[in-house]
C-alpha positions as CSV (number, residue, x, y, z in Angstrom):
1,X,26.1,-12.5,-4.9
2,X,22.4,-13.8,-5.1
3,X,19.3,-11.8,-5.6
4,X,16.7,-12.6,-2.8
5,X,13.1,-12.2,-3.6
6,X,10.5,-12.6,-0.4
7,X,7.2,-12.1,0.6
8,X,6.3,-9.9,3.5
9,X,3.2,-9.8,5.1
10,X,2.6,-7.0,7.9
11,X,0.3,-5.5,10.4
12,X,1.1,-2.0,9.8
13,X,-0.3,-0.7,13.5
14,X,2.6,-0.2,15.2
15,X,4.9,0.9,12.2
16,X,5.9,4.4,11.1
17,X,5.4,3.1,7.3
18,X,7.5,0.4,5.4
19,X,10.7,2.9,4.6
20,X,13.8,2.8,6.5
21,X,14.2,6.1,8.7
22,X,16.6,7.6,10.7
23,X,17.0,7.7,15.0
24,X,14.9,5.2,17.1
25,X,11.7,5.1,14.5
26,X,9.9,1.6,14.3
27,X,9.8,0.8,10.5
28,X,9.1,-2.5,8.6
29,X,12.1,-2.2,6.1
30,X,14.4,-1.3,9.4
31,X,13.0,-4.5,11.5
32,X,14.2,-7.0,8.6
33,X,17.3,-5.4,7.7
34,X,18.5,-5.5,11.3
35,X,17.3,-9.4,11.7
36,X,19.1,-10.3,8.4
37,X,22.0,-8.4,9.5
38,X,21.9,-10.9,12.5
39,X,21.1,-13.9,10.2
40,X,23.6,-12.8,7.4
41,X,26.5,-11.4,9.4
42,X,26.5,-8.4,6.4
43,X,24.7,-5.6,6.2
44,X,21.5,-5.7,4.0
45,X,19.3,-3.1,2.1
46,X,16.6,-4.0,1.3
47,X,14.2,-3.2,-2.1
48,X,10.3,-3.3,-2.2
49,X,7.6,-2.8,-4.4
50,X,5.9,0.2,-2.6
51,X,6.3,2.4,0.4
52,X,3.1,2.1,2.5
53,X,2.7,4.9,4.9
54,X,2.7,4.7,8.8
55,X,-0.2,1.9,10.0
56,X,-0.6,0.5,6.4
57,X,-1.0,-3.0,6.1
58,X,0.7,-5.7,3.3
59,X,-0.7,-9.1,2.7
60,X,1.7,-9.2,0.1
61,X,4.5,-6.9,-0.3
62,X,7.6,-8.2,-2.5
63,X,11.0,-7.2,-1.5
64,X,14.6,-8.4,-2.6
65,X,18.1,-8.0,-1.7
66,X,21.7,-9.0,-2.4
67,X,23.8,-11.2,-0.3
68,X,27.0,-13.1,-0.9
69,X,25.6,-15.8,1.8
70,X,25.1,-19.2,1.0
71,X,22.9,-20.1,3.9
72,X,19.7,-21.1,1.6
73,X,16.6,-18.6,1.3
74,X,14.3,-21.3,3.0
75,X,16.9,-21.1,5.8
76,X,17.4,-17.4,6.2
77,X,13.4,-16.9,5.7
78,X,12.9,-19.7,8.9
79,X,15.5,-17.7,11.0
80,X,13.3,-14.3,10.0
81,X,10.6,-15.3,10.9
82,X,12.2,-16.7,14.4
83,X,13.7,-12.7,15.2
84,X,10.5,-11.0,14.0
85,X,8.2,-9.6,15.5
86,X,4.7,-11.5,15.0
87,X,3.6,-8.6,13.0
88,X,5.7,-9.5,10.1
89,X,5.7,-12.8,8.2
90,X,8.0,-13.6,5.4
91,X,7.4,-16.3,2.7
92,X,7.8,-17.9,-0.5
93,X,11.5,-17.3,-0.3
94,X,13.2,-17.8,-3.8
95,X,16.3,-16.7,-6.1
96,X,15.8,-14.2,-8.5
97,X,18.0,-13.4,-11.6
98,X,20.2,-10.9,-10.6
99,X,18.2,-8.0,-12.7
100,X,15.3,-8.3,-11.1
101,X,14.2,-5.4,-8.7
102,X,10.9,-5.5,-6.3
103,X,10.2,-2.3,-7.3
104,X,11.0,-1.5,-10.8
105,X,10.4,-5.1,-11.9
106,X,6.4,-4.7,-11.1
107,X,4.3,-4.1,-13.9
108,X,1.1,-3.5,-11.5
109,X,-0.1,-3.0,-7.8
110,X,-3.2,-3.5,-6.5
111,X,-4.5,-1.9,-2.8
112,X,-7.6,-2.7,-1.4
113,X,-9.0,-0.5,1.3
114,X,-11.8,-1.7,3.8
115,X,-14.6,0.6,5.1
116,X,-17.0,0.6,7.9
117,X,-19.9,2.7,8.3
118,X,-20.1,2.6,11.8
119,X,-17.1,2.4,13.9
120,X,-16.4,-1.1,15.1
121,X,-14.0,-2.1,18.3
122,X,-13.3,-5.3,17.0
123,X,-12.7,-4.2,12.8
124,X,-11.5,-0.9,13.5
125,X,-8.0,-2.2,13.4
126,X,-7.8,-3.4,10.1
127,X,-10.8,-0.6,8.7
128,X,-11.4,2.9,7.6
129,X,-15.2,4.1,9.0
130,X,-17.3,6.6,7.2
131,X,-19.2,7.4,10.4
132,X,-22.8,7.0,8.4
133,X,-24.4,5.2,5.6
134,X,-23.0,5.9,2.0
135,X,-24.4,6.1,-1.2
136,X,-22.3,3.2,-3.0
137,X,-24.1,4.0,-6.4
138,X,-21.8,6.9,-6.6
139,X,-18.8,5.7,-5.1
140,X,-19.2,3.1,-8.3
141,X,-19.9,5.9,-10.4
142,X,-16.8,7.1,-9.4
143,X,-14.5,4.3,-9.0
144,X,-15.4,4.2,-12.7
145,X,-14.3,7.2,-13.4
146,X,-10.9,6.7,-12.8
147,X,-10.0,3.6,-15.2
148,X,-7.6,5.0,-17.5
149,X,-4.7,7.2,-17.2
150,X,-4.6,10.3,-15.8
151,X,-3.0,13.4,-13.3
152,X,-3.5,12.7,-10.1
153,X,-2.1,15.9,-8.9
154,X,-5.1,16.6,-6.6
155,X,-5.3,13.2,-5.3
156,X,-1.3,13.0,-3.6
157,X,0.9,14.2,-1.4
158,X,4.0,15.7,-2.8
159,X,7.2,13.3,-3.1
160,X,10.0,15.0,-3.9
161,X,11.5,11.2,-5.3
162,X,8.8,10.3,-7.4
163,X,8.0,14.2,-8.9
164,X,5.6,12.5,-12.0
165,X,1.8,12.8,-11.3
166,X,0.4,10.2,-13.8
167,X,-0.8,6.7,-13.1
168,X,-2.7,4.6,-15.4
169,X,-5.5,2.5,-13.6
170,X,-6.3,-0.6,-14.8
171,X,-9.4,-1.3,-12.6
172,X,-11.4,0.0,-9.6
173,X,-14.6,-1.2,-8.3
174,X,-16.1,-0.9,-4.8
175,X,-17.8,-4.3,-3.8
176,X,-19.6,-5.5,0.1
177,X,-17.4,-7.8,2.2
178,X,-19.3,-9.3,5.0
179,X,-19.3,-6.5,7.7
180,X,-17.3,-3.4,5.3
181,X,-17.4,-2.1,2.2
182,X,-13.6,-2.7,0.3
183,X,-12.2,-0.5,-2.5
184,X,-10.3,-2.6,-4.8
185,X,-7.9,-0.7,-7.2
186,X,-4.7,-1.8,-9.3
187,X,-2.3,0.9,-11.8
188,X,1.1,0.6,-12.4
189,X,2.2,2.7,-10.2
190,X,0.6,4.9,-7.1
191,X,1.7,8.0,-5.5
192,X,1.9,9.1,-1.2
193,X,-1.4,8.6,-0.3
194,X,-2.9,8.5,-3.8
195,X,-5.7,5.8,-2.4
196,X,-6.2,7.1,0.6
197,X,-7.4,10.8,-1.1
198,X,-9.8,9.1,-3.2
199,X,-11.4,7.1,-0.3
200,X,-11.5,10.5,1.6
201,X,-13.6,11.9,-1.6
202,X,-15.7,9.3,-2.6
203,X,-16.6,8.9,1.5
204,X,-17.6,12.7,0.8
205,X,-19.5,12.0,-2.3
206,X,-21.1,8.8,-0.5
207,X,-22.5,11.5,1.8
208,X,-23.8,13.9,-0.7
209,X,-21.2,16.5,0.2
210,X,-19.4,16.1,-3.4
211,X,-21.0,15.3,-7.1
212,X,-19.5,13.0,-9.4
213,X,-18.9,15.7,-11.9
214,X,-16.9,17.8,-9.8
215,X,-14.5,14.7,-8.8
216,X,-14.0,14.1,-12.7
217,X,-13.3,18.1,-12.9
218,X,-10.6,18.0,-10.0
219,X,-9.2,14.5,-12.0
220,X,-9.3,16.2,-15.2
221,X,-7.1,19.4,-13.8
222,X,-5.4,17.9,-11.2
223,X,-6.3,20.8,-8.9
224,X,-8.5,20.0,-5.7
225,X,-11.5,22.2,-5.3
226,X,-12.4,21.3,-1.7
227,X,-11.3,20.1,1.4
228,X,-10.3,16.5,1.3
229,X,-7.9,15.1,3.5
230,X,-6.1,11.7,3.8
231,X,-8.7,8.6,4.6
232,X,-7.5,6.6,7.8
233,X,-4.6,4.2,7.2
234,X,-6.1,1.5,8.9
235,X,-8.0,0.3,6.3
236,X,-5.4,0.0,3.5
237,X,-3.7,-2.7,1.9
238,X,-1.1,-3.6,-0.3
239,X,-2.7,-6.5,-1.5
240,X,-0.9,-8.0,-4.9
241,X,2.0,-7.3,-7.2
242,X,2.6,-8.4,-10.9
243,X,5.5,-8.8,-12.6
C-alpha cells in the first residue's frame, strides 16, 4: 500500500463543507473519493488537515490516502484533475511514509479571512462584508489579544469529535489587501467555526458595539456575553499547513 499526500485547492461556493456526508449532499471530500474511485478501481477515504464548513475556500488544503495502485501519483493527480469539477484543483502529488496523516501530522494551520466594508458584486464571492467602516485599531488590539493559548469555548460551535476547547495561537494580525481588509491567523489546531466567531466580534468591536476588555473577559472564561453569531463563510480560507 502507498501513502498519497496531495494538494487541494477549492472554491468552496457550491460545497456543503469539505467532509464526506450522507444522501445526495455536494461535498469536496465526496467529489474526489468518487473520481479516485473511477481512477483507482478501489474504494478510497480520504484524510485532510481540516474540515472547512459549507462555502469555505482552501488554497491549500493537504489530504492523503492509501491505495495498493501502482498507477503513479503524477498520473492519478492528471486524471483528477480531468473528472473534477473546475472548482477543485489537485497538486504537488507525492508519496508519503506510510505514518504520515494530513491531519494529525500538522503541527500548524493558518486561515485567512477577507473583509469588505461595503458589499461588492464582483468580491463578494470570495469576501465577508462588515456593511460600514471599522475601527481596525481595535480589531489589532484584539487580534493581539489572542496570541497565546487559551479556551475558546465562547468562540465555537460544539463538535461532539473534537470535545477539547484549547488552541494555542501562534499569530494573528489584521493587515489591508488592495480592496479588503484580511485576518491572518495560524494555531495548531482550530475548532467549528472558531475564526469565523472572532471575525463576527471583532466586526462588532470595529463598530463600537463591543470593548476590547470585554472580548478578553469572554476569552478568559470561555463564556460569551453577547450576541455574536458566525461571520459569512465566503471570506474564509484555509490558506497553509506545516508539518
Amino acid at each position: 500500500m502507498k501513502n498519497i499526500r496531495i494538494t487541494v485547492e477549492y472554491d468552496g461556493t457550491s460545497f456543503a463543507g469539505w467532509q464526506r456526508q450522507s444522501g445526495a449532499i455536494v461535498t469536496v471530500q465526496g467529489e474526489i473519493e468518487a473520481a479516485l474511485c473511477t481512477i483507482l478501481q478501489e474504494n478510497v477515504s480520504l484524510a485532510a488537515a481540516g474540515r472547512t464548513d459549507k462555502g469555505v475556500h482552501a488554497r491549500a488544503q493537504i489530504a492523503n490516502f492509501f491505495t495498493a495502485s501502482p498507477m503513479e501519483p503524477s498520473r492519478m493527480v492528471h486524471s483528477l484533475n480531468s473528472l473534477l469539477p473546475k472548482t477543485i484543483r489537485i497538486s504537488n502529488p507525492q508519496e508519503a511514509d506510510a505514518d504520515f496523516h494530513a491531519r494529525h501530522s500538522a503541527r500548524e494551520r493558518e486561515y485567512r479571512y477577507f473583509l469588505l466594508e461595503e458589499p461588492s458584486a464582483i468580491y463578494g464571492r470570495f469576501a465577508g462584508c462588515s456593511n460600514g467602516k471599522l475601527d481596525v485599531a481595535v480589531m489589532q488590539e484584539m487580534a493581539k489579544c489572542l496570541i497565546g493559548t487559551h479556551d475558546f469555548s465562547a468562540f465555537s460551535k460544539e463538535d461532539r469529535d473534537n470535545p477539547g476547547r484549547i488552541c494555542t495561537v501562534r499569530a494573528c494580525k489584521w493587515y489591508r489587501y488592495r480592496h479588503t481588509l484580511v485576518l491572518q491567523i495560524s494555531a495548531d489546531r482550530f475548532l467549528r467555526s472558531m475564526v469565523r466567531y472572532l471575525v463576527d466580534a471583532m466586526i462588532c468591536a470595529g463598530k463600537g458595539g463591543l470593548s476590547v476588555e470585554e472580548f478578553c473577559r469572554m476569552l478568559e472564561t470561555g463564556v460569551m456575553t453577547g450576541q455574536l453569531n458566525p461571520a459569512l463563510p465566503e471570506g474564509l480560507f484555509l490558506w497553509k499547513i506545516s508539518y
